[in-house]
N, C-alpha and C positions, 0 to 999 in steps of 0.2 A: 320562854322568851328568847332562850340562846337559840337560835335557830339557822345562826350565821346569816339570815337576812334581813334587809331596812324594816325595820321597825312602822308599822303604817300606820302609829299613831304617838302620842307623846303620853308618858305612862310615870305614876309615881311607885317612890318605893317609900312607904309610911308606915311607922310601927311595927316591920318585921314582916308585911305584907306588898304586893304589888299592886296597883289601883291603874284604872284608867285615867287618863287626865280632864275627859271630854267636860264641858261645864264646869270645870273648876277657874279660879283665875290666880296666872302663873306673873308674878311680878318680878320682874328679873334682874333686884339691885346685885349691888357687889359680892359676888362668891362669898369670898374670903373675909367677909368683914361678918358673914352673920345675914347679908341683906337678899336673898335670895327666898322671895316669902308667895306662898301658897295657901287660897283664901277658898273655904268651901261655903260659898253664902257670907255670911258674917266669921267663920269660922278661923282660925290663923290654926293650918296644920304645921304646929311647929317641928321642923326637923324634917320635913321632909325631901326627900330627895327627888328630881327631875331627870328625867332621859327620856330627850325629846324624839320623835317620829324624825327615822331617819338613822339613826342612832343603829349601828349591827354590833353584838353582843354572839357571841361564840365559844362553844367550850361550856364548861363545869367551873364551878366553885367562885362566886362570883362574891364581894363583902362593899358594901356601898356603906359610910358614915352618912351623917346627919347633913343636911344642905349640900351635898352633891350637886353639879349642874354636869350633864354629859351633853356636848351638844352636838345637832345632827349634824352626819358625814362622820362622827368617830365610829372607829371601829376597834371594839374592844374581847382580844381573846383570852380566856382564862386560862390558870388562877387568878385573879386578880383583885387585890384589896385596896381600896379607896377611903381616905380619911374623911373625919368630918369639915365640912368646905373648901371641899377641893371642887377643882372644876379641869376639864376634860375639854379642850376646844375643837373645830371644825375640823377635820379633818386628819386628827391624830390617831394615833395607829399603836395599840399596846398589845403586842407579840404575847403576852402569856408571862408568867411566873414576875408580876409585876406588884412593887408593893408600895402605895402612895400613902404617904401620911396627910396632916392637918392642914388645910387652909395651904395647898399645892395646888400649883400649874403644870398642865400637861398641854402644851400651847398647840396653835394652827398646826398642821403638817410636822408635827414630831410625831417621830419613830423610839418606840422603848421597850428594852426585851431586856429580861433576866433583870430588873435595875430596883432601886429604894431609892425612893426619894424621903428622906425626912421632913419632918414638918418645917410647914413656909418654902420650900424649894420650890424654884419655878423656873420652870425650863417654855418661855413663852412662846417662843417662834423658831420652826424649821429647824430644829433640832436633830443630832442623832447619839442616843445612849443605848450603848452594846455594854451588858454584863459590868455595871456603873453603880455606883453609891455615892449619891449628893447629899452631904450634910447639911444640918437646920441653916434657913435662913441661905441658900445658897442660890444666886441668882446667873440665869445664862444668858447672853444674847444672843442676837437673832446669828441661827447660822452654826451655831456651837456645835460641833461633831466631837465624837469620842470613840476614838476607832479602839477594836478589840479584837483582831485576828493581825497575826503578823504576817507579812508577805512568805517568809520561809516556815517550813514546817517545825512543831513543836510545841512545846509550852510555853507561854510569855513571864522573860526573866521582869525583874522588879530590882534596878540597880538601887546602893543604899550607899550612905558614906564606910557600912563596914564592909561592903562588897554584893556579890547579884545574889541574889534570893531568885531559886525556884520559886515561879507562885503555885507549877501545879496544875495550872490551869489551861485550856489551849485557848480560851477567848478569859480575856479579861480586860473593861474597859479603863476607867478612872476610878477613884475614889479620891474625893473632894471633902474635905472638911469645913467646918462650919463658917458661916460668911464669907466661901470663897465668891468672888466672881468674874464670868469669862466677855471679852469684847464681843463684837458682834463677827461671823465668820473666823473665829478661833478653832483650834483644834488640837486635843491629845492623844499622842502616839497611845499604842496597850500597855499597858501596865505603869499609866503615870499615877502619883500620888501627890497631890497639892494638899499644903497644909490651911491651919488655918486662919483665916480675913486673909486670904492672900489674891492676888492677881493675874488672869492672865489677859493680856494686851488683844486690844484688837487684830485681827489677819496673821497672830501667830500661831505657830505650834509649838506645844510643850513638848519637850523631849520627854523621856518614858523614864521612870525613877521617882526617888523622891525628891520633892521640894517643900523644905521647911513653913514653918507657920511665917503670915507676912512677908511671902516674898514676893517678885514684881519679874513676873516673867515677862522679858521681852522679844 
């Protein structure tokens, strides 16, 4: 099925196996709550997962959870591990080496490379996470960017209150801690760390460092 092209038809992944979908009936409650149910005759194939026609899958190594929804126009290239009830929206685009947990959004036209999402994270709409780690429960709005190469050359430092840390790394985007969340058209510099239930405002940017749990970037 990775073939790098549209899928020309909408296909389950069920018990370890892939299944055509033709004559099955695909009811398409809420992802993330469990409600995403597929009916063979009288039959409820519980667990199983959906990637609809349309849908391009690319690459090796691919791990789909339980109630997956992928839907068509995503384009998804491996590694890539997908939790149970997560869903994949229209037109998003997962770069490879991408690891989605439980009951996650990978919304409209986001873009995700190198990144973890922990479980519940949801990045819904128009999104960009370069070389990123959103913790549990971590919500972004529409627009949220996460830039991770620095305009000059090098490795991206990581300022601290005890001084900059080499991270090491020449891309590195955010890393967010649990229950942070971002306004809509926000954006952090590389190498920021927000702690956690913390804030950041709409149409700003986070400077690159850390920021303690609870704070209120504006």
């Amino acid at each position: 099925m990775a073939t790098g092209r549209p899928l020309d038809r909408t296909w389950l992944f069920f018990e370890g196996n892939f299944r055509d979908a033709a004559g099955l009936d695909i009811r398409f409650g809420d992802v993330g709550r469990g409600a995403l149910a597929v009916y063979d005759g009288d039959r409820l194939l519980s667990g199983a997962t959906v990637i609809m026609a349309g849908v391009i899958l690319r690459g090796e190594a691919f791990s789909f959870g339980r109630g997956v929804l992928i839907e068509s126009g995503a384009f998804v290239d491996g590694p890539v591990v997908i939790g149970d009830f997560s869903e994949v929206r229209q037109g998003a685009y997962l770069r490879g080496n991408c690891l989605i947990g439980k009951r996650c959004v990978v919304g409209h036209v986001t873009e995700v490379k190198h990144t973890i999402f922990l479980d519940d994270a949801k990045a819904g709409h128009f999104a960009y996470l370069g070389d990123t780690i959103l913790g549990n429960r971590v919500n972004l709005g529409a627009g949220t960017k996460m830039a991770n190469l620095r305009f000059v050359a090098g490795n991206v430092p990581v300022r601290t209150a005890e001084g900059t840390v080499d991270s090491g790394l020449r891309k590195l985007g955010a890393v967010l801690g649990d229950q942070v969340q971002t306004g809509c058209n926000s954006v952090t510099n590389p190498g920021t760390l927000i702690g956690r239930r913390s804030f950041l405002l709409p149409n700003t940017t986070a400077p690159s460092g850390y920021h303690p749990d609870n704070s209120m970037i504006r």
